[in-house]
C-alpha positions in Angstrom: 44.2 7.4 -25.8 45.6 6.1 -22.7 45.9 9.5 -21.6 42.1 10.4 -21.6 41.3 6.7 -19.8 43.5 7.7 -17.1 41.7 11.6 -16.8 38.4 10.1 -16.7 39.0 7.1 -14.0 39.9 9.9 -11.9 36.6 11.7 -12.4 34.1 11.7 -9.5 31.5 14.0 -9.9 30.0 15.9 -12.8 31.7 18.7 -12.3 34.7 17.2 -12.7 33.9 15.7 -15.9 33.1 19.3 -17.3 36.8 20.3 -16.3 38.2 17.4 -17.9 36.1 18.5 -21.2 37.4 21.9 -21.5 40.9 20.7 -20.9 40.3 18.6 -23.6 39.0 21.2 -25.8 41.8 23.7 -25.1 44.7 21.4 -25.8 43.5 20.5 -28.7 42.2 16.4 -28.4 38.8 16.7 -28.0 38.7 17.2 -31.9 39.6 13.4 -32.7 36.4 11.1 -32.6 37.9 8.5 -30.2 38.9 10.5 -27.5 35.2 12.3 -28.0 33.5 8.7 -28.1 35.6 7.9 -24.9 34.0 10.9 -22.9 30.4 10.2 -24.4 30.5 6.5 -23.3 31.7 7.6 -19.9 29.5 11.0 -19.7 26.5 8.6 -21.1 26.7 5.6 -18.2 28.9 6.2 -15.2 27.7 8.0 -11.8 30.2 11.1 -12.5 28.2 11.6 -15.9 24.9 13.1 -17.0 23.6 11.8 -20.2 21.2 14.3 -21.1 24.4 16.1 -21.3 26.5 13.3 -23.3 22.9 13.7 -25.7 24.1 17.6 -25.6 27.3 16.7 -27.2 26.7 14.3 -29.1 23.8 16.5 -31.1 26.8 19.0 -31.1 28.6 17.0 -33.7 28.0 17.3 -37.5 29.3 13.7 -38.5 29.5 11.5 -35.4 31.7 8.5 -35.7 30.1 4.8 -35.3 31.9 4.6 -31.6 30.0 8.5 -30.3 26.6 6.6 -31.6 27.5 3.6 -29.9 28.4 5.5 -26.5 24.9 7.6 -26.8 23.0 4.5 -27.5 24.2 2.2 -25.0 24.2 5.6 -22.5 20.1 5.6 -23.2 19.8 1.4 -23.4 20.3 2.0 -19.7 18.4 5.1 -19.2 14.9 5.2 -18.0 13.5 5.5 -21.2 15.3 3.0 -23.0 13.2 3.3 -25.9 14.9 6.7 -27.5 18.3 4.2 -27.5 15.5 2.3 -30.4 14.5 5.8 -31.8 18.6 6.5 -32.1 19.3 3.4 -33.5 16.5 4.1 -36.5 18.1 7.4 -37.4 22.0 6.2 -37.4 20.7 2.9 -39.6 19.3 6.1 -42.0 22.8 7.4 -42.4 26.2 6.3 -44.3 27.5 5.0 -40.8 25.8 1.6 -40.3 25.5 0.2 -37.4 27.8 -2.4 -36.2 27.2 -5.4 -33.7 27.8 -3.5 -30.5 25.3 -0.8 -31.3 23.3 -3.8 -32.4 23.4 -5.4 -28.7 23.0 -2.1 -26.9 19.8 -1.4 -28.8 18.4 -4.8 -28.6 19.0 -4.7 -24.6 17.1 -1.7 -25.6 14.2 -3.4 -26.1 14.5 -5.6 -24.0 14.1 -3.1 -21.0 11.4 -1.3 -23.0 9.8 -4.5 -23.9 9.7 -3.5 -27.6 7.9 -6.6 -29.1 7.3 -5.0 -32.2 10.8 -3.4 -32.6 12.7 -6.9 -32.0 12.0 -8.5 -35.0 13.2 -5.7 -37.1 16.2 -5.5 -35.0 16.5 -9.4 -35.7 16.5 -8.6 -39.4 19.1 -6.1 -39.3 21.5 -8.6 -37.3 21.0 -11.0 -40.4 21.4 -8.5 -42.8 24.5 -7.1 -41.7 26.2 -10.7 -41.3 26.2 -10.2 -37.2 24.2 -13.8 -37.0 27.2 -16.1 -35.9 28.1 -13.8 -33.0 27.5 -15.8 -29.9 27.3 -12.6 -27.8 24.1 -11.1 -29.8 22.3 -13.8 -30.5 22.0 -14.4 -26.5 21.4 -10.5 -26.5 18.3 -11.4 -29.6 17.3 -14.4 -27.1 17.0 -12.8 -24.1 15.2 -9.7 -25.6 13.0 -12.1 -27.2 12.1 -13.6 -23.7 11.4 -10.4 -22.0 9.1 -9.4 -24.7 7.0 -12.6 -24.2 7.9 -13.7 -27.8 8.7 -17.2 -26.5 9.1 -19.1 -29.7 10.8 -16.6 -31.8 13.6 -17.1 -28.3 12.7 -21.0 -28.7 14.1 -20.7 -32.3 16.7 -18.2 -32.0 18.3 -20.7 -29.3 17.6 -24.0 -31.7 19.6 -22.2 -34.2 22.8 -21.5 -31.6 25.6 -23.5 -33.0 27.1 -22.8 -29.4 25.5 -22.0 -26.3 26.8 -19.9 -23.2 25.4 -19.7 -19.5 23.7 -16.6 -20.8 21.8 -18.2 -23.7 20.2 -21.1 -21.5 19.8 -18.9 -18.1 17.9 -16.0 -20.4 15.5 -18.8 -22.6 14.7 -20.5 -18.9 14.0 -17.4 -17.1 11.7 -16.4 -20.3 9.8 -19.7 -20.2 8.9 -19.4 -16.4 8.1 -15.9 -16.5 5.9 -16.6 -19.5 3.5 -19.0 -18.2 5.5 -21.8 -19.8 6.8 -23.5 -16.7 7.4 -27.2 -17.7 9.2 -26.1 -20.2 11.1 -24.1 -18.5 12.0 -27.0 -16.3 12.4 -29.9 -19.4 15.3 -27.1 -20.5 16.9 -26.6 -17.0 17.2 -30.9 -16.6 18.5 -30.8 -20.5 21.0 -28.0 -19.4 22.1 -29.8 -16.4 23.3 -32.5 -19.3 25.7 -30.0 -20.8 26.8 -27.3 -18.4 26.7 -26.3 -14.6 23.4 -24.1 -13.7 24.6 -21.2 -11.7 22.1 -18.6 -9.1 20.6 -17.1 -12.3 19.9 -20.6 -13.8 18.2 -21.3 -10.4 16.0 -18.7 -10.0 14.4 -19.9 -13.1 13.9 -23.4 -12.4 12.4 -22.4 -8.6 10.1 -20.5 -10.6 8.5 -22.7 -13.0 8.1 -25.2 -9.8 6.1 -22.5 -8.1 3.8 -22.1 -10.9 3.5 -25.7 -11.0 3.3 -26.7 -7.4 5.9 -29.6 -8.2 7.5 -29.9 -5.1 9.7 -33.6 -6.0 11.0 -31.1 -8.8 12.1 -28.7 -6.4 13.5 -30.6 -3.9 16.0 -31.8 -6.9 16.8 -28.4 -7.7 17.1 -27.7 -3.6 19.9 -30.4 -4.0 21.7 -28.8 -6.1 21.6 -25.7 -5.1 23.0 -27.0 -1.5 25.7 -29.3 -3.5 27.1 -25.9 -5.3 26.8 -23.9 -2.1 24.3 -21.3 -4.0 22.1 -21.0 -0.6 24.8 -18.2 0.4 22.8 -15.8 -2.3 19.7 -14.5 -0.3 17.7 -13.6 -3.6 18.2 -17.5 -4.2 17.3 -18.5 -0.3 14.6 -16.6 -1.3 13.3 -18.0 -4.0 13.5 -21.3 -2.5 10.9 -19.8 0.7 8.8 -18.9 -2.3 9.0 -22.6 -3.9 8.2 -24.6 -1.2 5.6 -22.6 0.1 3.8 -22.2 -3.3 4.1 -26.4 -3.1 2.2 -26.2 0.1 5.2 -27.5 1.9 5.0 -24.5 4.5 7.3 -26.3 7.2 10.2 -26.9 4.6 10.1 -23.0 3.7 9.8 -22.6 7.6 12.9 -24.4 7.9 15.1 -23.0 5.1 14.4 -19.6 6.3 15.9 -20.5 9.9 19.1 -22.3 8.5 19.8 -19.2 6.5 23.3 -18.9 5.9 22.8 -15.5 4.6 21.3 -12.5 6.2 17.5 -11.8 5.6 16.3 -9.1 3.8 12.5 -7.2 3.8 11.9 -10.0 1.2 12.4 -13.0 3.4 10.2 -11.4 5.9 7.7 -10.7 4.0 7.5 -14.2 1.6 7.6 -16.4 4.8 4.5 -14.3 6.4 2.5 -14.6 3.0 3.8 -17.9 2.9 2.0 -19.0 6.4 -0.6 -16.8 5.5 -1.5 -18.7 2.1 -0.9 -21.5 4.8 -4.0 -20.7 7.1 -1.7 -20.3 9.9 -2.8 -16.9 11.0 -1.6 -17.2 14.8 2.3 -18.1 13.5 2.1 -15.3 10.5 1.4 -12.9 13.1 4.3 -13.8 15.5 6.7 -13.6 12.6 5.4 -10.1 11.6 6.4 -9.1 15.2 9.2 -10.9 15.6 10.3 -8.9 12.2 10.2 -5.6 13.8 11.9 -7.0 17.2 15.2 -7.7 14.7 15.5 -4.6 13.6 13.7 -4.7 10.4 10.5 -2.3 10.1 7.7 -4.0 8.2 6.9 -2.2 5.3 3.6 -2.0 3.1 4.3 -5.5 1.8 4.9 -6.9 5.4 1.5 -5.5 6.3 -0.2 -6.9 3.8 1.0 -10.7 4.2 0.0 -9.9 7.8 -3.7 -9.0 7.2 -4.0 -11.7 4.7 -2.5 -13.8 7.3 -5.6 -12.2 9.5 -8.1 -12.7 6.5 -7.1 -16.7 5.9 -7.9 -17.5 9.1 -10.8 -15.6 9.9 -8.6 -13.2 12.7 -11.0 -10.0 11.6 -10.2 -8.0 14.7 -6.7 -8.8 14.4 -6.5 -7.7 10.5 -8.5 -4.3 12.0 -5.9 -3.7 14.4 -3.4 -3.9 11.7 -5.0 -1.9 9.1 -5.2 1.3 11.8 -1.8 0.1 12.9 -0.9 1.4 9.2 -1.5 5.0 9.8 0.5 5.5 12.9 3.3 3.8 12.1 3.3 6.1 8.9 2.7 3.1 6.7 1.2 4.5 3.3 -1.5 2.2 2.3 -2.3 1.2 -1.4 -5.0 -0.5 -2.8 -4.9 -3.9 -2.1 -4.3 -2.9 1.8 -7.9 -1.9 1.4 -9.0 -5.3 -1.1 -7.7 -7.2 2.0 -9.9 -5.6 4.4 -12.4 -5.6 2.2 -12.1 -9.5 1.8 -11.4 -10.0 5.5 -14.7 -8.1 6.3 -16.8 -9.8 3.3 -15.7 -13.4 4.4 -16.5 -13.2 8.0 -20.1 -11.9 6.3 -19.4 -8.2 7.8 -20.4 -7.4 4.4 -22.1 -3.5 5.0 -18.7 -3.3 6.9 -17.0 -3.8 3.2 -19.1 -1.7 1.4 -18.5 1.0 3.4 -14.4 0.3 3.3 -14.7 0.6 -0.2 -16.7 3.8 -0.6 -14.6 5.6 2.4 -11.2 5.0 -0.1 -9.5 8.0 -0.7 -8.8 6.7 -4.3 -11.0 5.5 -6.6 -12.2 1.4 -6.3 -10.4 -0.6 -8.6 -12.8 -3.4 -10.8 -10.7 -6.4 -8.2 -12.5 -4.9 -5.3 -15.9 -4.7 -6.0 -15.2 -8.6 -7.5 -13.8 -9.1 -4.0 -17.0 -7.9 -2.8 -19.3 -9.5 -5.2 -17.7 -13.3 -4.1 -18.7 -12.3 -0.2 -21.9 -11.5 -1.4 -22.6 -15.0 -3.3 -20.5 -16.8 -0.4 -23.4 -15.5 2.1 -26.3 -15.3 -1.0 -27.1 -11.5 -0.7 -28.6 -11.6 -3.9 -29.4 -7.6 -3.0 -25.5 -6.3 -2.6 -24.2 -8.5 -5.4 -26.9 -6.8 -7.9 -25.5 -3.4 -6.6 -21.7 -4.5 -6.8 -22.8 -6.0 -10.6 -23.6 -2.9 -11.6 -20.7 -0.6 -10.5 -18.8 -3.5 -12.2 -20.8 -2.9 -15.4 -20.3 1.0 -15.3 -16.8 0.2 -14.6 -16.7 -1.7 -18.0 -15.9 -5.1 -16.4 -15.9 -7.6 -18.9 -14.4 -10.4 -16.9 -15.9 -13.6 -17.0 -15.8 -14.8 -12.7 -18.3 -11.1 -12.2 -21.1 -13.4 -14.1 -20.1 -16.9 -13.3 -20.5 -15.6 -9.7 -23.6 -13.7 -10.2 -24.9 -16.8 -12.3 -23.7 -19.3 -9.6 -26.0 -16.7 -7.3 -28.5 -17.5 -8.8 -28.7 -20.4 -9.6 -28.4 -21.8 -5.9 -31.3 -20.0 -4.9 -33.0 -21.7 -8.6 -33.6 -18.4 -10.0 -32.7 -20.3 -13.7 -34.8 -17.1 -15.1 -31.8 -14.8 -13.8 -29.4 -17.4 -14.9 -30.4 -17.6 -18.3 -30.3 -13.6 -18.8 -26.8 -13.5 -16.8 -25.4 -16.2 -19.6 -27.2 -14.4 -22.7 -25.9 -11.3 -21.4 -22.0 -13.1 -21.5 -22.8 -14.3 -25.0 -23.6 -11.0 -26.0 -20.9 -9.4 -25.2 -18.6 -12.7 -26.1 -17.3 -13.9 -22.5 -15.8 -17.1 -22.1 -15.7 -18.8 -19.0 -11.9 -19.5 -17.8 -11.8 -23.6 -18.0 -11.2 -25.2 -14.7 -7.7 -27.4 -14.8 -5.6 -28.8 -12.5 -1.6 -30.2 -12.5 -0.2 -33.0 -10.2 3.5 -34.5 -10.4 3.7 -38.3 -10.8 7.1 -40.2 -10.9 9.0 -36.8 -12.2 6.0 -35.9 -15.0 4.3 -33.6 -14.6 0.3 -33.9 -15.9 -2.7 -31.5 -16.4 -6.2 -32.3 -16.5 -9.2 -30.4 -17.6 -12.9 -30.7 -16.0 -14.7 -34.4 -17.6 -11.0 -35.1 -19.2 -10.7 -38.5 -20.7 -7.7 -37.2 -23.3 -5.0 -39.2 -20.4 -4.2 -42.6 -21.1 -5.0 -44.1 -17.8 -8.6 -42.6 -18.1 -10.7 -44.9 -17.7 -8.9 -46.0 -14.8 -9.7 -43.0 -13.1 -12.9 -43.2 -13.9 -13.2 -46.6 -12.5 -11.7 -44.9 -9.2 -14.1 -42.1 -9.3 -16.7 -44.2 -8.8 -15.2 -46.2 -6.4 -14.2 -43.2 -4.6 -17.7 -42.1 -4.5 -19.3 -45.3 -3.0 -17.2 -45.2 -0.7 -18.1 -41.7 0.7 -21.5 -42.0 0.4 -21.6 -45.0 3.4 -20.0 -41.9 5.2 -23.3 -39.9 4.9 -22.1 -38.2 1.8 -24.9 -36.3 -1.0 -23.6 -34.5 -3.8 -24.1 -30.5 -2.9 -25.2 -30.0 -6.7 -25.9 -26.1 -6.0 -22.6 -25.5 -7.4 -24.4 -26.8 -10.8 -25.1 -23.9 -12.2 -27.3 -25.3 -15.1 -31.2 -26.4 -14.6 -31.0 -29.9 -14.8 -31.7 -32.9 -12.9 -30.5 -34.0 -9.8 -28.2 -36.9 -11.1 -27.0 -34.6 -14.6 -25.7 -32.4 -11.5 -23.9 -35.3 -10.0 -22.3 -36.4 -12.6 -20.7 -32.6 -14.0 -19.3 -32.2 -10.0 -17.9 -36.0 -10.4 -15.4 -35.4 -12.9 -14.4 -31.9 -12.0 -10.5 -31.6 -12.9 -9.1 -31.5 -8.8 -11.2 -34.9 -8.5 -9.6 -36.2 -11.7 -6.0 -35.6 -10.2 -6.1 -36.6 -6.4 -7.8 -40.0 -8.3 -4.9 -40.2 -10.4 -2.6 -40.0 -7.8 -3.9 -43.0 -5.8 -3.8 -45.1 -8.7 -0.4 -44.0 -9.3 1.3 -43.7 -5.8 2.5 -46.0 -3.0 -0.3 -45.8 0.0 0.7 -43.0 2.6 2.2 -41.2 -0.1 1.1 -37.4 0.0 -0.8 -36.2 -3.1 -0.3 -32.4 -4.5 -2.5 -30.9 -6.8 -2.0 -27.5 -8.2 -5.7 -26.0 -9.5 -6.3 -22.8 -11.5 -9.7 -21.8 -10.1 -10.6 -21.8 -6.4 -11.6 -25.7 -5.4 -15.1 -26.2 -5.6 -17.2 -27.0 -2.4 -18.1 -29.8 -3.7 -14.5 -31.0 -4.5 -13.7 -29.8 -0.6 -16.0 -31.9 0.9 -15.5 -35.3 -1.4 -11.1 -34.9 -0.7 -11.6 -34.5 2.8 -13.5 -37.7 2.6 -11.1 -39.3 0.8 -8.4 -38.5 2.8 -9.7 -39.9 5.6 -10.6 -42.9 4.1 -7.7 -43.7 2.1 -5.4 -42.5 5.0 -4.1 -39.8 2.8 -2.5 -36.2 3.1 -3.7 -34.8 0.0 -2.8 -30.5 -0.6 -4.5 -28.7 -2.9 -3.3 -25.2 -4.2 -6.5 -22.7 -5.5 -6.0 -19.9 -6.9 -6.1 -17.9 -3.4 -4.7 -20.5 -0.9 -3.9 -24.3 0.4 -5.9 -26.5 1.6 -4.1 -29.3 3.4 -6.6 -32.6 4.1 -5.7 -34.9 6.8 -7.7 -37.5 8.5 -11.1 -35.8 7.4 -10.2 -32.2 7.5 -8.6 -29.2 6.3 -6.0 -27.0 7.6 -8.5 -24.0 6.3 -11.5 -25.0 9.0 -13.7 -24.6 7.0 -12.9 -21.0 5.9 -11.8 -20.0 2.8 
């Protein structure tokens, strides 16, 4: 079959591929399966092919071979519908020709593409049944399929199991971890991989991405080290991803610098994650000379470059600016999507502008998604317009919202003004229809561990430690004029009840952890769940004034960098 390898090699378009069929047919070789599975696996997934036509042939065929079901399936593992590979694979495990390990990895990266969680398990069976288990190969195939599905500890068990382990195996259970909300351990399995192989980019990209999600910026500077020692900084997806790290750790001047020492040339990406990045930052005047400096390079923002621009505009309170940009959009033949508009719409609501927003929102030429009239519901409890959050609470409720920050903010409404009567009906109402409120949490690194606490947390050993600092913390800020601002209570008790539920919310918990757990002058970063309290604002810019203190703290929508009594957001967030 050497002779049909060499034909097809030289085939470069379609047509050709036709001509080399009928030549086949005529002499006579098309008739033997393996020089028909040879033009079905080529047909099915190079350039020159067309598999809707391999699918053609193949249904042509009265008794296809195991190879011709292998070349169709692995043709549509790759295909944009990757499920009908799945749907092949059910009807040739019907028949007398069983499947063999190859058609078992094609369908699995199958699902894996298609995300078939269901499907995976059964697929997992079938590689038992049919004595395919010890192959190295498909097991990291099962693993990574596994991962992608979200099915983290069936991949958590299939790699226990591993007798041996390859690159592939370790790379596909870390990127699963980190892309599945299970960052620290995707981290505790890159530094127990370090122990037995070399991490390559892939391996990487994983372990920058679980120190995103956890704002662990001592993590990443390790894995920065390594990634300099090996030379893996030439890879721009990786140079990337490193922007990305250090700006999700707050350190925005580190990202600043990695991006100019580029060995590599930047891409739209780069661009774009350094002007979110100062953006996230506050640092609206810098974001926007990057965004021009962009186009002056040669590189035409796109939509996404746009956006970290008006956010840029919306973090810092630069409304005209973020206008000029939105109307910029349309002549520069920018399509704008949806959250082009939710950034306007947030730009205009926190600057109070907030008929401005409404009318944004009902001049859309698509229909408002459920995250824009939240947008607009926070503006409206930010300036207490008890009227336009009622009207944005209902379009929520016809939209069939059911998300539990629409009440807590109406609730938290109301309740500052000390409407408890509205309160009461806005929490029977969540009971009713069984919402729970998100819990408030927050991560800090200490000495390489990584630890999480909850609002009123006394499950960490050191507990009553903190506690003990908490309330030295708090005499402390009270000789600076300090009073608790207990309208972000939300419940109808008395005054001190109110001070003691903001004492021991989960941001204050942490920074007091770290300065019973850090050298003084050491900077303490906190990564929270929930945007920071204003409360919790006021009491850390306190502290790090009077503990001397550069304390960052990552919300859920940017940082917040306290320094000698203030915060990089000035006051706007």
């Amino acid at each position: 079959m050497a002779y049909v390898d060499s034909l097809l090699s030289k085939c470069t378009s379609f047509s050709q591929l036709k001509q080399l069929q009928a030549h086949l047919v005529t002499t006579g070789i098309f008739q033997f399966y393996t020089c028909r599975a040879k033009f079905l696996d080529f047909c099915a997934v190079s350039s020159a092919g067309n598999l809707p036509y391999a699918a053609y042939i193949f249904r042509s065929i009265t008794f296809p071979y195991k190879n011709e079901w292998n070349a169709i399936i692995r043709g549509l593992a790759q295909s944009p519908k990757p499920i009908d590979a799945v749907t092949f694979y059910v009807s040739m495990s019907r028949l007398p020709c069983k499947p063999d390990a190859l058609t078992c990895s094609f369908t699995l990266k199958a699902c894996a593409r298609a995300l078939a969680r269901s499907e995976t398990p059964q697929l997992h069976a079938h590689v038992i049944r049919f004595g395919f288990a010890s192959d190295v190969l498909l097991r990291t195939t099962l693993l990574d399929a596994y991962s992608k599905c979200g099915d983290l500890d069936y991949a958590c068990q299939v790699f226990d199991e591993m007798d041996v382990r390859d690159i592939a195996s370790w790379n596909a259970l870390i990127a699963g971890l980190a892309q599945g909300n299970r960052p620290t351990e995707a981290l505790q399995l890159y530094k127990k991989m370090r122990e037995n192989m070399e991490p390559n980019e892939v391996t990487v990209l994983g372990a920058l991405s679980a120190c995103s999600q956890l704002g662990v910026n001592k993590e990443g500077d390790r894995v920065h080290e390594y990634i300099k020692s090996r030379n893996l900084d030439c890879n721009v997806i990786v140079c990337n991803a490193i922007i990305d790290m250090y700006s999700k750790c707050g350190l925005v001047r580190k990202a600043y610098e990695v991006f100019n020492e580029m060995k590599c040339s930047r891409t739209h990406v780069t661009w774009n994650t350094m002007i979110m990045a100062l953006a996230m930052y506050g640092d609206g005047e810098q974001a926007l000379e990057l965004f021009e400096k962009m186009g002056q390079t040669g590189i035409e923002p796109d939509s996404v470059s746009y956006l970290a621009a008006i956010c840029a505009c919306n973090h810092a309170g630069m409304v005209d600016d973020g206008m000029k940009l939105f109307d910029a959009m349309d002549r520069c033949g920018v399509s704008k999507n949806i959250k082009h508009y939710g950034s306007m719409v947030d730009l205009l609501g926190r600057s109070g502008r907030l008929d401005e927003a409404y009318k944004i929102v009902e001049s859309m030429p698509t229909v408002p998604d459920v995250v824009l009239w939240q947008t607009l519901l926070g503006a409206s409890k930010t300036y207490g317009n008890v009227e336009m959050a009622e009207t944005v609470s209902k379009k929520l409720v016809e939209m069939g919202s059911n998300h539990c920050g629409d009440f807590v903010l109406l609730s938290n409404l109301y309740a500052a003004q000390g409407r408890w009567h509205d309160v009461k009906r806005v929490r029977e109402a969540m009971k009713g229809q069984d919402v729970k409120k998100v819990p408030g949490f927050s991560y800090i690194e200490v000495g390489g561990t990584i630890y999480k606490f909850m609002n009123g947390d006394m499950n960490h050993p050191k507990w009553k430690e903190i506690y003990w600092k908490l309330d030295e913390i708090l005499l402390r800020i009270r000789e600076y004029g300090y009073v608790a601002e207990t309208n972000y209570v939300c419940h109808d008790i008395g005054p001190e009840e109110k001070e003691n539920a903001l004492c021991y919310h989960s941001e204050k918990l942490a920074v007091a952890f770290g300065l019973i757990s850090t050298q003084d002058g050491t900077c303490i970063s906190v990564n929270k769940n929930l945007r920071i309290c204003g409360d919790c604002h006021v009491v850390i810019k306190l502290i790090s004034k009077i503990y001397e203190r550069e304390i960052i703290v990552r919300d859920r929508t940017r940082f917040h960098r306290f320094k000698n009594g203030a915060c990089s957001c000035k006051e706007y967030w």
